[in-house]
Structures are given as structure tokens and as C-alpha cells.
mmCIF entry with sequence, helices, sheets and N, C-alpha, C, O atoms, coordinates in Angstrom:
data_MODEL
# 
_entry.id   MODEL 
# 
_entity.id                         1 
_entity.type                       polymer 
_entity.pdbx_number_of_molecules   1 
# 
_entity_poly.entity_id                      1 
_entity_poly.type                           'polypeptide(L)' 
_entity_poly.nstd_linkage                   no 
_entity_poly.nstd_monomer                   no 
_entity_poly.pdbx_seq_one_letter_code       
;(UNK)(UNK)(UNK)(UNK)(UNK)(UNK)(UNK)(UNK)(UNK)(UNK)(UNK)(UNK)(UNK)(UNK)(UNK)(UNK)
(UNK)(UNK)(UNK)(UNK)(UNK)(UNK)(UNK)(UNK)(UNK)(UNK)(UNK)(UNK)(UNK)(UNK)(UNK)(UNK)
(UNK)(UNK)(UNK)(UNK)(UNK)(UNK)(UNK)(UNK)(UNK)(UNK)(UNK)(UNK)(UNK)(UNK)
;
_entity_poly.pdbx_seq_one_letter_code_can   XXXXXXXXXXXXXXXXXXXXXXXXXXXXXXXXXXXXXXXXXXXXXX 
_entity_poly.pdbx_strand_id                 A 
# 
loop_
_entity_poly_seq.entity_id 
_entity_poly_seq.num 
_entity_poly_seq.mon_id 
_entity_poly_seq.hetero 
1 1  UNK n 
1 2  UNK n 
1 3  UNK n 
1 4  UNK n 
1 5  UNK n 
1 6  UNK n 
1 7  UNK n 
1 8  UNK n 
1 9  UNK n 
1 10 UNK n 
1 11 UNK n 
1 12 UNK n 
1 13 UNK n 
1 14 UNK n 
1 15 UNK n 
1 16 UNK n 
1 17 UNK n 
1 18 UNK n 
1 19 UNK n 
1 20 UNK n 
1 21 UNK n 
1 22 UNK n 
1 23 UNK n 
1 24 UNK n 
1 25 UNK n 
1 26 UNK n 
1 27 UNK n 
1 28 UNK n 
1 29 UNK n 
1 30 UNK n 
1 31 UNK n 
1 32 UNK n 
1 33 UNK n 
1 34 UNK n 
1 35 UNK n 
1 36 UNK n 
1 37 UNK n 
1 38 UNK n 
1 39 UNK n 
1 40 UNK n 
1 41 UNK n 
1 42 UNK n 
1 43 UNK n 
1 44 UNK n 
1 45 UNK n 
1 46 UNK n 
# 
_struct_asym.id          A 
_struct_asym.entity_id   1 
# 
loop_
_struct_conf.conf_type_id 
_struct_conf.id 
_struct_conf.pdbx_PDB_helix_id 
_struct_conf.beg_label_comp_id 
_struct_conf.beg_label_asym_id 
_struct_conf.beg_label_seq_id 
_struct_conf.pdbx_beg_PDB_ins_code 
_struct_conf.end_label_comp_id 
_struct_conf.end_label_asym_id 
_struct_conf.end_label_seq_id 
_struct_conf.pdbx_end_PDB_ins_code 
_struct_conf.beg_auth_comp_id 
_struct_conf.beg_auth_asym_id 
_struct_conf.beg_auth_seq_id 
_struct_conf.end_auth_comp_id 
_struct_conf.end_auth_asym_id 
_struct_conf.end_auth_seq_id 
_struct_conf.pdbx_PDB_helix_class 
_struct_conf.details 
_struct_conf.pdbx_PDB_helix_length 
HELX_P HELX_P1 AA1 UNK A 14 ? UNK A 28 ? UNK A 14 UNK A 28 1 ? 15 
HELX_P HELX_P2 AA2 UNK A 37 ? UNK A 43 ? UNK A 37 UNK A 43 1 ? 7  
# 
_struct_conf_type.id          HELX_P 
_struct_conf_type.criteria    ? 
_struct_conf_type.reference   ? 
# 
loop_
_atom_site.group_PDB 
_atom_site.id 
_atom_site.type_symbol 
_atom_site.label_atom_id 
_atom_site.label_alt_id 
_atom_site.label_comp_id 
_atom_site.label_asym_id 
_atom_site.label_entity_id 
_atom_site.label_seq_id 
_atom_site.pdbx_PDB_ins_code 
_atom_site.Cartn_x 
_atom_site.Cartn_y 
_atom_site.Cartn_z 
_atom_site.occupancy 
_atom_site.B_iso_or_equiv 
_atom_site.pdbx_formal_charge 
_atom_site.auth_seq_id 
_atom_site.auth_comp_id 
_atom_site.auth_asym_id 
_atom_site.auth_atom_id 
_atom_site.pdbx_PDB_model_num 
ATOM 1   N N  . UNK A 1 1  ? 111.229 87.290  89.124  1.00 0.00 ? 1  UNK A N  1 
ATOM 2   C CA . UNK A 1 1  ? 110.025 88.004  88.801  1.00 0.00 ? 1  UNK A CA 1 
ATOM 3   C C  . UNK A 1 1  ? 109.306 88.320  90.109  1.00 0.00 ? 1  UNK A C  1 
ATOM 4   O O  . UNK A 1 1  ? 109.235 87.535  91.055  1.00 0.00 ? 1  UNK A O  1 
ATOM 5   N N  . UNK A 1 2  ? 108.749 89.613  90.069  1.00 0.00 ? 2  UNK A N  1 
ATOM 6   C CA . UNK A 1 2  ? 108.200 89.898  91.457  1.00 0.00 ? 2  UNK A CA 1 
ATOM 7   C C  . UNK A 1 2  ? 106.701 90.396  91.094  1.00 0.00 ? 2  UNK A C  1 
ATOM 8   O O  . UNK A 1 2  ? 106.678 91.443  90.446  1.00 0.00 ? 2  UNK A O  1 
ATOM 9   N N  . UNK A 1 3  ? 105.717 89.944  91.337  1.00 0.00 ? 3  UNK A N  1 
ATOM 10  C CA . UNK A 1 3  ? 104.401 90.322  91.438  1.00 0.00 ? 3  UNK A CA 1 
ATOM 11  C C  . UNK A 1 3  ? 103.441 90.365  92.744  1.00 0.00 ? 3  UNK A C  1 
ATOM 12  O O  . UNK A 1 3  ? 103.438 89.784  93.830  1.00 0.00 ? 3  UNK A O  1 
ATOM 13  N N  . UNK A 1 4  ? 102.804 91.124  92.249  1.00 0.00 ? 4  UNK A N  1 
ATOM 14  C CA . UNK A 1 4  ? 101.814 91.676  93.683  1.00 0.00 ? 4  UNK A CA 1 
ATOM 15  C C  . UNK A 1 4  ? 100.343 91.295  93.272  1.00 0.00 ? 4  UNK A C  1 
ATOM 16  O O  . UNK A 1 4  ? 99.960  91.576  92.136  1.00 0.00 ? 4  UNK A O  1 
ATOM 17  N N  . UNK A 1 5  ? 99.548  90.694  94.120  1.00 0.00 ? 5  UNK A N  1 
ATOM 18  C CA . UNK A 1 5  ? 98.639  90.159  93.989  1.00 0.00 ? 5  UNK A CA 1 
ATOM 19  C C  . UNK A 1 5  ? 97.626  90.756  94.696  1.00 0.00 ? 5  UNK A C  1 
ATOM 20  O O  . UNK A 1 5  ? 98.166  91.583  95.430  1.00 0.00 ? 5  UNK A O  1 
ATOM 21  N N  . UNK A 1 6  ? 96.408  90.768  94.861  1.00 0.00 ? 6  UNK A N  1 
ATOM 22  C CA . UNK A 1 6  ? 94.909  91.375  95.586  1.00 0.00 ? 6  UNK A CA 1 
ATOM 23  C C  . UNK A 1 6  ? 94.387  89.725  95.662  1.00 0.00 ? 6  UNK A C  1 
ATOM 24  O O  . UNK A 1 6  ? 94.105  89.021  94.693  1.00 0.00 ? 6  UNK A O  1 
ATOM 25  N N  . UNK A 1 7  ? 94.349  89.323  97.163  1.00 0.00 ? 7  UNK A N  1 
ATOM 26  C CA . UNK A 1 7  ? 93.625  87.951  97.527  1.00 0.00 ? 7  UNK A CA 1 
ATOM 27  C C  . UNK A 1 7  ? 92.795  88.479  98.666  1.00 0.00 ? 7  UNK A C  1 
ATOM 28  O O  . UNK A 1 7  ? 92.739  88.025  99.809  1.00 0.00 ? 7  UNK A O  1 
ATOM 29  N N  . UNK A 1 8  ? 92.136  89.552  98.144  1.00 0.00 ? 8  UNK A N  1 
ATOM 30  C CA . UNK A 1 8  ? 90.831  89.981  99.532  1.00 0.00 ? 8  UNK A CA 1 
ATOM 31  C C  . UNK A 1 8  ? 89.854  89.526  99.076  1.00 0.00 ? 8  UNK A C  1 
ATOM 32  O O  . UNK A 1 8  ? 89.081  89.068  99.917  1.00 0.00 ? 8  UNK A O  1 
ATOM 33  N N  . UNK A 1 9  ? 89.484  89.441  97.822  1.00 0.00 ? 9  UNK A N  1 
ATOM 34  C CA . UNK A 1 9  ? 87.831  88.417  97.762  1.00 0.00 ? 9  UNK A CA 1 
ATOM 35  C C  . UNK A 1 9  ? 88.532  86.883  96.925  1.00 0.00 ? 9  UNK A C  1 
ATOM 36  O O  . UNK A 1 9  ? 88.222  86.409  95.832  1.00 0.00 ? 9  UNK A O  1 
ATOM 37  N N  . UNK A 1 10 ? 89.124  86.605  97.511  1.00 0.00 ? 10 UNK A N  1 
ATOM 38  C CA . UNK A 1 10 ? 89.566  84.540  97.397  1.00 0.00 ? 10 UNK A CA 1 
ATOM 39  C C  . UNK A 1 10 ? 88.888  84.211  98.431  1.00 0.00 ? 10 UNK A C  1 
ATOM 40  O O  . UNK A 1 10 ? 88.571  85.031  99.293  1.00 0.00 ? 10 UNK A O  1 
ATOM 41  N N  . UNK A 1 11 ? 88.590  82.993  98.472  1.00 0.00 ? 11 UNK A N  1 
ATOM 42  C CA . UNK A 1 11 ? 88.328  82.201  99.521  1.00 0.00 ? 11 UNK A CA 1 
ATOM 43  C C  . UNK A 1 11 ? 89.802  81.137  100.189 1.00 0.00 ? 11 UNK A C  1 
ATOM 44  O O  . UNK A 1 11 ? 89.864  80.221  101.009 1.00 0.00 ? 11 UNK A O  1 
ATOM 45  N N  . UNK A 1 12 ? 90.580  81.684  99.532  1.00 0.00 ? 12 UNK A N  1 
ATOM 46  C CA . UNK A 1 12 ? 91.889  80.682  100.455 1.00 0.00 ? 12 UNK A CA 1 
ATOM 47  C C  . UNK A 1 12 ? 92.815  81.800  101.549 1.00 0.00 ? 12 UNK A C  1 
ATOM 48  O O  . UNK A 1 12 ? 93.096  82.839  100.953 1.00 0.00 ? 12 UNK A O  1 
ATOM 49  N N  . UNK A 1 13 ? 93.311  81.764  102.976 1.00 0.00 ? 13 UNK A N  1 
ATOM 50  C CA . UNK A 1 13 ? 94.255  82.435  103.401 1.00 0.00 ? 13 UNK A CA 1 
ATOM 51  C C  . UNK A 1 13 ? 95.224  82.604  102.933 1.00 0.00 ? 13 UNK A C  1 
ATOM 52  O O  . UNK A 1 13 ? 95.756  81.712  102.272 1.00 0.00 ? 13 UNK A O  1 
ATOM 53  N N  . UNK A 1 14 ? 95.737  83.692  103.094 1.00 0.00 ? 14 UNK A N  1 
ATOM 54  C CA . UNK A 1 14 ? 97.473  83.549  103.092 1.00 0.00 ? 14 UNK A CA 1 
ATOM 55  C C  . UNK A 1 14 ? 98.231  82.692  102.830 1.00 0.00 ? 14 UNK A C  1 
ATOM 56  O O  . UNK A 1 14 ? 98.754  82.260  101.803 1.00 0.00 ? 14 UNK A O  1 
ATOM 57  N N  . UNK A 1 15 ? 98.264  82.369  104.342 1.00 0.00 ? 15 UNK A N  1 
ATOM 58  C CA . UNK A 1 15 ? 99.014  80.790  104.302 1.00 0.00 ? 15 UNK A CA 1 
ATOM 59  C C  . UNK A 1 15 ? 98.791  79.436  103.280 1.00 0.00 ? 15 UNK A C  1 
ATOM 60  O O  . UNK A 1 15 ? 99.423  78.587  102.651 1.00 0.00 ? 15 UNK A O  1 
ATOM 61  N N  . UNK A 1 16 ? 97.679  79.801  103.539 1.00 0.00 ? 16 UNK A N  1 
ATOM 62  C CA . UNK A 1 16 ? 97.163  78.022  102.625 1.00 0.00 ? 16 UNK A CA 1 
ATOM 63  C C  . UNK A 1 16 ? 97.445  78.050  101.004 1.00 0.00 ? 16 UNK A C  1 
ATOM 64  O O  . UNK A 1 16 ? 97.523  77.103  100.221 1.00 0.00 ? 16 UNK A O  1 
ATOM 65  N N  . UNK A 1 17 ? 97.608  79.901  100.700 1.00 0.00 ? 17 UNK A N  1 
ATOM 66  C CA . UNK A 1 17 ? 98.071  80.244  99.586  1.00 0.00 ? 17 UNK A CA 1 
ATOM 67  C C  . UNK A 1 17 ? 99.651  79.971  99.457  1.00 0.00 ? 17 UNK A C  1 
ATOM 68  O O  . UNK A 1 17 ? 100.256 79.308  98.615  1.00 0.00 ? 17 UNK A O  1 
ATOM 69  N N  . UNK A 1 18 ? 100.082 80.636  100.472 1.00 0.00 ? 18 UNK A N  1 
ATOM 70  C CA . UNK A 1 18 ? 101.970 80.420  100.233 1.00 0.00 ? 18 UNK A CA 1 
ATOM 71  C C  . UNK A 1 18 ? 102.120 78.591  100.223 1.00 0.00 ? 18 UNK A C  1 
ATOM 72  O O  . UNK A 1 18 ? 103.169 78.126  99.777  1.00 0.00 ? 18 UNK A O  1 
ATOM 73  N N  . UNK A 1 19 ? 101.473 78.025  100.524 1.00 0.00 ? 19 UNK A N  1 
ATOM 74  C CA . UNK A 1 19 ? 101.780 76.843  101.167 1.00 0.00 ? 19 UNK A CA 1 
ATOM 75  C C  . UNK A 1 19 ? 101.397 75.779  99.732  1.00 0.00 ? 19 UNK A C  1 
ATOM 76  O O  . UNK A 1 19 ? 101.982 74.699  99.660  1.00 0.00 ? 19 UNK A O  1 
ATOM 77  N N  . UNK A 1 20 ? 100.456 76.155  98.709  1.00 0.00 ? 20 UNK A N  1 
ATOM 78  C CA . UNK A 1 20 ? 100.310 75.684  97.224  1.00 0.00 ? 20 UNK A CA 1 
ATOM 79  C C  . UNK A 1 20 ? 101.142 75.978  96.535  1.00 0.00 ? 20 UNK A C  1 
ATOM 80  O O  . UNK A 1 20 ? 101.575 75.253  95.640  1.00 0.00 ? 20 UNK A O  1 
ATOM 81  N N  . UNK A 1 21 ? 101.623 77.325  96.854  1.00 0.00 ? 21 UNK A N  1 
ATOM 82  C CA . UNK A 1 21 ? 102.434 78.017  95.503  1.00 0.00 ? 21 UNK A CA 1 
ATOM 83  C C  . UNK A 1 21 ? 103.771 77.381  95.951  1.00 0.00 ? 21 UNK A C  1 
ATOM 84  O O  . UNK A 1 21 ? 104.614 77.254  95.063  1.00 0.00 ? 21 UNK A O  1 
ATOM 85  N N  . UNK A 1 22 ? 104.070 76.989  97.116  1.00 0.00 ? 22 UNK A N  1 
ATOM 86  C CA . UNK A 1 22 ? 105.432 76.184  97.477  1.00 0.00 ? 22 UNK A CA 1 
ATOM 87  C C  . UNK A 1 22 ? 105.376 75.249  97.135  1.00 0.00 ? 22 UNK A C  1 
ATOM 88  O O  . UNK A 1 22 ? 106.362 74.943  96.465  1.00 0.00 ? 22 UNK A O  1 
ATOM 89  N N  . UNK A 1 23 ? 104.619 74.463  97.242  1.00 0.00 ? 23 UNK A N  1 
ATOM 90  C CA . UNK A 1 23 ? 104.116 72.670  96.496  1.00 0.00 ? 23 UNK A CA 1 
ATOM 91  C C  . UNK A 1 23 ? 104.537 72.765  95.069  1.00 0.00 ? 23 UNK A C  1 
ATOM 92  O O  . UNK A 1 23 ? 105.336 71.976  94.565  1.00 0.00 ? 23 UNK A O  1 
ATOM 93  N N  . UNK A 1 24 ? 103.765 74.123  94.195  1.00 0.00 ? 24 UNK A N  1 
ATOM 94  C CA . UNK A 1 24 ? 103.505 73.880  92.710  1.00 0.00 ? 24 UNK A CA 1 
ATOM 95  C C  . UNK A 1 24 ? 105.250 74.078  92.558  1.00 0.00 ? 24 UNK A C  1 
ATOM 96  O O  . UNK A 1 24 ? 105.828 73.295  91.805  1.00 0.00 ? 24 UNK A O  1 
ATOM 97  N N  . UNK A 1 25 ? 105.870 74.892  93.118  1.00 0.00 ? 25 UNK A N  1 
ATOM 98  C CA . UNK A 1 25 ? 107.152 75.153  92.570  1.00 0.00 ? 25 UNK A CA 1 
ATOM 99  C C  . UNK A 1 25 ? 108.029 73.837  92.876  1.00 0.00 ? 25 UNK A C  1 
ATOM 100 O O  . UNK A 1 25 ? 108.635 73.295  91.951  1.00 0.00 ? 25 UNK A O  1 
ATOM 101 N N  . UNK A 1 26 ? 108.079 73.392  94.035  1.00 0.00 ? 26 UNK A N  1 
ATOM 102 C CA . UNK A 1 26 ? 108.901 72.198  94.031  1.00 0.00 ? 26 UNK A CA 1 
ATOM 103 C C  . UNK A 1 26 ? 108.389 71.278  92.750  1.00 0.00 ? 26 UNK A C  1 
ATOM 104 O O  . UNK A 1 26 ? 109.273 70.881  91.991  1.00 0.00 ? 26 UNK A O  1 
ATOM 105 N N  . UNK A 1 27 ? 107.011 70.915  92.463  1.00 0.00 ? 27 UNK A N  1 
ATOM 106 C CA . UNK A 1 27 ? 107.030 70.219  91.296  1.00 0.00 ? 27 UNK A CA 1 
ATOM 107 C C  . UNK A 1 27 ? 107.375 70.486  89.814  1.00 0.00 ? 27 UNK A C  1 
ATOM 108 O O  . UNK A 1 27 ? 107.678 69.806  88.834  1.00 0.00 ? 27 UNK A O  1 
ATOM 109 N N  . UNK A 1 28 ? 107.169 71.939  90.139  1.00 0.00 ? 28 UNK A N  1 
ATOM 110 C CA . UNK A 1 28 ? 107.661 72.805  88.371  1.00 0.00 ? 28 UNK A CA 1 
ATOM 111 C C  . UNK A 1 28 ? 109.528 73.003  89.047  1.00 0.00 ? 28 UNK A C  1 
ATOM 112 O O  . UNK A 1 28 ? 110.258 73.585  88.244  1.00 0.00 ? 28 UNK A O  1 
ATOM 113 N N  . UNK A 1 29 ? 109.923 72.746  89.823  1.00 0.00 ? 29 UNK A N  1 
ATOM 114 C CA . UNK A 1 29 ? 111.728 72.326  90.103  1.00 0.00 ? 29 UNK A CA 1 
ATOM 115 C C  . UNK A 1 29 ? 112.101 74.124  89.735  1.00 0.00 ? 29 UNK A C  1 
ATOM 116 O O  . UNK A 1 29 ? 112.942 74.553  88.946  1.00 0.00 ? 29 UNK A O  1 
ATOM 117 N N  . UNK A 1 30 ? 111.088 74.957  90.670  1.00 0.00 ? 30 UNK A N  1 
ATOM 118 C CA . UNK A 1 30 ? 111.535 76.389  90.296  1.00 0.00 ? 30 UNK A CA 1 
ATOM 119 C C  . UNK A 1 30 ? 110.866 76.743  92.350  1.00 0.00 ? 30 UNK A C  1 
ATOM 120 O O  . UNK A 1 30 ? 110.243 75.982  93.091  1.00 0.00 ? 30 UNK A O  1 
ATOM 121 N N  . UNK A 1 31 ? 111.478 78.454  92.650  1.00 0.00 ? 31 UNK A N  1 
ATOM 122 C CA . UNK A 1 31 ? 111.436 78.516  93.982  1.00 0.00 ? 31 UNK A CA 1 
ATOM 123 C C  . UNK A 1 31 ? 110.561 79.349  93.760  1.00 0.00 ? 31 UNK A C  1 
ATOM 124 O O  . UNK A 1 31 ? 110.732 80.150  92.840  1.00 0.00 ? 31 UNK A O  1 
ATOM 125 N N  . UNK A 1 32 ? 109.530 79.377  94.451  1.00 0.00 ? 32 UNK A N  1 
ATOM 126 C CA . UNK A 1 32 ? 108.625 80.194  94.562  1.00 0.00 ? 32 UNK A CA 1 
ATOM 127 C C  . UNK A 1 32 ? 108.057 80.949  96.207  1.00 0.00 ? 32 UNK A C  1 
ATOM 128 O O  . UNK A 1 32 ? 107.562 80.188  97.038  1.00 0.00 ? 32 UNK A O  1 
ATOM 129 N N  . UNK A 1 33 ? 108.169 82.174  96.463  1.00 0.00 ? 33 UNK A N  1 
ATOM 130 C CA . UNK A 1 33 ? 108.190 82.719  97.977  1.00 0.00 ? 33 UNK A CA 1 
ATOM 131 C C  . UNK A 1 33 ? 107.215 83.806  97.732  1.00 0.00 ? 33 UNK A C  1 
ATOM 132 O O  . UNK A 1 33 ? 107.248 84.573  96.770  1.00 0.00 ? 33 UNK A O  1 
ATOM 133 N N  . UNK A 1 34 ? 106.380 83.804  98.648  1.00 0.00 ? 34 UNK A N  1 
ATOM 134 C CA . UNK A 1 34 ? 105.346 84.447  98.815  1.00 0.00 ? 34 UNK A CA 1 
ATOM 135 C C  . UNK A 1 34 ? 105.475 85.327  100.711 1.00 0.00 ? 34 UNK A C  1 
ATOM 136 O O  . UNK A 1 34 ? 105.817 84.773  101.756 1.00 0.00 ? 34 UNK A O  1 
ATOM 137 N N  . UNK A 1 35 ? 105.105 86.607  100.523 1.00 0.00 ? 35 UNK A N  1 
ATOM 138 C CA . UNK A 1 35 ? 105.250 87.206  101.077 1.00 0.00 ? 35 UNK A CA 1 
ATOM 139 C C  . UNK A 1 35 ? 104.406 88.341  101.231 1.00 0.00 ? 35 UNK A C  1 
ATOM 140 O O  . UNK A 1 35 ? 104.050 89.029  100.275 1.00 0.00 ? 35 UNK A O  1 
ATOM 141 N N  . UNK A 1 36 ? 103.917 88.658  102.990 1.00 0.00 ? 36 UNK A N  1 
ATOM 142 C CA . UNK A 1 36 ? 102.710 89.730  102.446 1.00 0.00 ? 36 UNK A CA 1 
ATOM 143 C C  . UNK A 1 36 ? 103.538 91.508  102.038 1.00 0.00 ? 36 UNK A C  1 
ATOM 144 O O  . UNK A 1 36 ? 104.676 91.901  102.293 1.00 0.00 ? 36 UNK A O  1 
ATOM 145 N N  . UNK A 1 37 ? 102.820 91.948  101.604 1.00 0.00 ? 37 UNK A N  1 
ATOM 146 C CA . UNK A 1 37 ? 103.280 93.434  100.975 1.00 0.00 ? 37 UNK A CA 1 
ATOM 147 C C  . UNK A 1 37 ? 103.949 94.382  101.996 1.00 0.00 ? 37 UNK A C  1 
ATOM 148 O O  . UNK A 1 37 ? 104.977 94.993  101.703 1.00 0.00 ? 37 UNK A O  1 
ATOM 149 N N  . UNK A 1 38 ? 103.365 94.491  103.162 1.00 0.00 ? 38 UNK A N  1 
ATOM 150 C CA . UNK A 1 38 ? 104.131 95.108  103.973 1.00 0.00 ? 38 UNK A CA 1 
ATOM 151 C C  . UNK A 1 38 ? 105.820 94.326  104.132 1.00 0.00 ? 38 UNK A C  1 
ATOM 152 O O  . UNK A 1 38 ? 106.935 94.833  104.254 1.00 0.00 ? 38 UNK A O  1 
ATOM 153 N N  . UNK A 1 39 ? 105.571 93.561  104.095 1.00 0.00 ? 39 UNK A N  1 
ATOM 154 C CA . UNK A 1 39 ? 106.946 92.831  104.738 1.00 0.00 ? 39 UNK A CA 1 
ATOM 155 C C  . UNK A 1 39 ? 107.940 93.224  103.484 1.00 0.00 ? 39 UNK A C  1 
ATOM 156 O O  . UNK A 1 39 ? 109.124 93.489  103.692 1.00 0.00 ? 39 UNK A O  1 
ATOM 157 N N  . UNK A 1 40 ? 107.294 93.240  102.007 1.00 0.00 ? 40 UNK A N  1 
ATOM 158 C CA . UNK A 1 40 ? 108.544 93.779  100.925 1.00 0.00 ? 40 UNK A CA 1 
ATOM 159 C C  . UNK A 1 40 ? 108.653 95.180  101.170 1.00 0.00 ? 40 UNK A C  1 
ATOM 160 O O  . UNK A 1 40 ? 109.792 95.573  101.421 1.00 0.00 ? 40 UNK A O  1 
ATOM 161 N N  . UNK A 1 41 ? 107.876 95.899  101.158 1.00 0.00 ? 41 UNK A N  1 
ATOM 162 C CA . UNK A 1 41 ? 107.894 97.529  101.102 1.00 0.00 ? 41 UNK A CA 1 
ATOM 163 C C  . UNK A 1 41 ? 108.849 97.975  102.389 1.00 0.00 ? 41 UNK A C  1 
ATOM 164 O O  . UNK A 1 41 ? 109.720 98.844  102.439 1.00 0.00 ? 41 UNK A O  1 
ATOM 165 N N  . UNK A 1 42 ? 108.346 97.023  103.453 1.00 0.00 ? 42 UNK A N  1 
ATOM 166 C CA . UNK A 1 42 ? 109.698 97.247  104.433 1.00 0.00 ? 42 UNK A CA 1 
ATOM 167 C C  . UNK A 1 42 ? 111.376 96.862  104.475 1.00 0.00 ? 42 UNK A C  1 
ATOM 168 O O  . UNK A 1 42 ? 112.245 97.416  105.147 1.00 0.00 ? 42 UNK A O  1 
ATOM 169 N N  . UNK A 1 43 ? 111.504 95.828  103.611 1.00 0.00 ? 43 UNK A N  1 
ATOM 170 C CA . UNK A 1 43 ? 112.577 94.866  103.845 1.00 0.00 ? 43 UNK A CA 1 
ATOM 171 C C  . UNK A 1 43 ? 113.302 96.137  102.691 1.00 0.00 ? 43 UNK A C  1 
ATOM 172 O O  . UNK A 1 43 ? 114.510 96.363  102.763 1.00 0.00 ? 43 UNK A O  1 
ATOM 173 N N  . UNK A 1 44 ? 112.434 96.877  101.688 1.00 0.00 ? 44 UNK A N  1 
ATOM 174 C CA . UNK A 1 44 ? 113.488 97.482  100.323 1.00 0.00 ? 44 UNK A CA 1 
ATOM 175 C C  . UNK A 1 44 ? 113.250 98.621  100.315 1.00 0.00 ? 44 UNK A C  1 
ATOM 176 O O  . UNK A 1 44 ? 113.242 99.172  99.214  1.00 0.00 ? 44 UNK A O  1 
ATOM 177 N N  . UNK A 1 45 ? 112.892 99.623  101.827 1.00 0.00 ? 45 UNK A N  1 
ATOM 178 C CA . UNK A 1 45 ? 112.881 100.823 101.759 1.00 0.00 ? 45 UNK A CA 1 
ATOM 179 C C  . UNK A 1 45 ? 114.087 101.607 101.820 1.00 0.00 ? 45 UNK A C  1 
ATOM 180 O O  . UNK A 1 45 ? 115.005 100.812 102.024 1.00 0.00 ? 45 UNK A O  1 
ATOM 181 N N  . UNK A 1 46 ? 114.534 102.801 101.741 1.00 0.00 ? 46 UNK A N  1 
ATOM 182 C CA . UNK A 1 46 ? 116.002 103.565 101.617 1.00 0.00 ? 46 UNK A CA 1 
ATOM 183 C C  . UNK A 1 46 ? 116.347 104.078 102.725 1.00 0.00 ? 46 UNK A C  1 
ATOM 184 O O  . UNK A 1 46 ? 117.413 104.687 102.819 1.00 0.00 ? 46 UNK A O  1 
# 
């Protein structure tokens, strides 16, 4: 599953975000990777 998120009015960074959602997945025993938007739009252009 791939979703895109808006974290401009959160109060957590980036990082400190990728860095929960990696925690919660090792405990839910599923992989979870977070990545900012430029970096997908680049990695799956034609």
C-alpha cells in the first residue's frame, strides 16, 4: 500500500516521523518505509 501524506502543520519532523512508523511496524511484525515525495516521484519516473 502506498500513501502520501501532508505533515506541514504536525509538530513532529520527518525523521522522528519515519523513525515511529518503523517502531510501530516492527511491533505490528509488518515493514513499514517512509519516504519524502520527491524521492518516489523520482525513483518511478519513465
Amino acid at each position: 500500500m502506498i500513501m502520501v501524506v501532508d505533515i506541514s502543520k504536525s509538530n513532529i519532523d520527518f525523521d522522528a516521523l519515519k523513525s515511529r512508523l518503523s517502531q510501530k511496524g516492527q511491533e505490528l511484525a509488518v515493514r513499514v518505509d517512509a519516504q519524502r515525495e520527491e524521492v518516489f516521484h523520482f525513483m518511478h519516473r519513465i
